[in-house]
C-alpha positions in Angstrom: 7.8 -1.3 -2.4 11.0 -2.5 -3.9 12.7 -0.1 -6.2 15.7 0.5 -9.0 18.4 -2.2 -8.2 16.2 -4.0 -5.9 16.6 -8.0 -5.6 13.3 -8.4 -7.3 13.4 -5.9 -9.7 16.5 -7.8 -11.0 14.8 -10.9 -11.1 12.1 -9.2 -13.6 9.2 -8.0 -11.1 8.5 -5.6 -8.5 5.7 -6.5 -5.8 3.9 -3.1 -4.7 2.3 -2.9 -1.1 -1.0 -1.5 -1.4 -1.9 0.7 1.2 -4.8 -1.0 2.0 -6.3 -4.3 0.6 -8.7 -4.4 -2.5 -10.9 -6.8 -4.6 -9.5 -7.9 -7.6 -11.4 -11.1 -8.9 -13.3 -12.1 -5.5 -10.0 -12.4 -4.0 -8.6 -9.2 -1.5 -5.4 -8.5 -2.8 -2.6 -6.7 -0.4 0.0 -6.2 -2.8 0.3 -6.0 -6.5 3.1 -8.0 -8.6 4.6 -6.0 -11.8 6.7 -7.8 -13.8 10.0 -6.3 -16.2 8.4 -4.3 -19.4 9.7 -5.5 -22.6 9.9 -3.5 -26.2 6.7 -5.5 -26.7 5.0 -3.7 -24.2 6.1 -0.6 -25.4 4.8 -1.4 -28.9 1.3 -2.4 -27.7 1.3 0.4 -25.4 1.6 2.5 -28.6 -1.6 1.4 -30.1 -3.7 1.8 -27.0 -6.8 4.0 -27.5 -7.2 7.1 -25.6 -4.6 9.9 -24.2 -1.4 9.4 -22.3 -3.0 8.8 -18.9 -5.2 6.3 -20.6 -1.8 4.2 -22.2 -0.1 4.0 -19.1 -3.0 2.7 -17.2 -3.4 0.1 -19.9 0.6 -0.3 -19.4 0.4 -0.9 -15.8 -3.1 -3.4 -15.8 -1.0 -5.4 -18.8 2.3 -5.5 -16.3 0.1 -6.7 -12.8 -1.8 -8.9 -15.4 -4.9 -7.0 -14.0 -8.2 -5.1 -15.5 -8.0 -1.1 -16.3 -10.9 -1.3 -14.2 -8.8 -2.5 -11.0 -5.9 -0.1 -11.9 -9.0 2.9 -12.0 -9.9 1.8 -8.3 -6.6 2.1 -6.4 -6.1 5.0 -4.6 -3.9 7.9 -6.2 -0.9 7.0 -3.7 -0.9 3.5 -4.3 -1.0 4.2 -8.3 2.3 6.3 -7.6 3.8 3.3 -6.1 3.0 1.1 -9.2 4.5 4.7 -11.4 7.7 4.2 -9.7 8.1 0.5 -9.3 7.5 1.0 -13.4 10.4 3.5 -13.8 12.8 1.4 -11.6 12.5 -0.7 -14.2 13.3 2.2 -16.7 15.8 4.2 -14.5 
């Protein structure tokens, strides 16, 4: 997982190892691609329906340009990895 300062977090995404594949459109997908929030993001992620947890699953799905849905099915570790490959953006 690259972090804060990381080569690809300066070029606007972060690709997060997942720790083991998963199906995401019929395809098995090893890794996940985040790219940089903007103010936009934060915006929309304002007027997301539901409580916090809710809004920053929407946040994430919108940033790997994935479903909720997918984000619901990783594993609890591998959503850490996407929380902090978000707040190395933010850091």
């Amino acid at each position: 997982m690259a972090g804060k300062n990381s080569p690809a977090a300066d070029a606007g995404f972060v690709d997060v190892e997942l720790t083991r594949p998963m199906e995401i459109d019929g395809a098995q997908v090893k890794k996940l691609r985040m790219r940089e929030p903007t103010v936009g993001d934060q915006l929309a992620s304002e007027e997301f329906k539901g409580g916090e947890a809710a809004k920053e699953i929407a946040m994430l799905a919108n940033l790997c340009e994935v479903s909720p849905d997918d984000i619901k099915r990783l594993t609890l570790k591998d959503y850490k990895r996407l929380q902090g490959a978000f707040l190395g953006f933010i850091a």
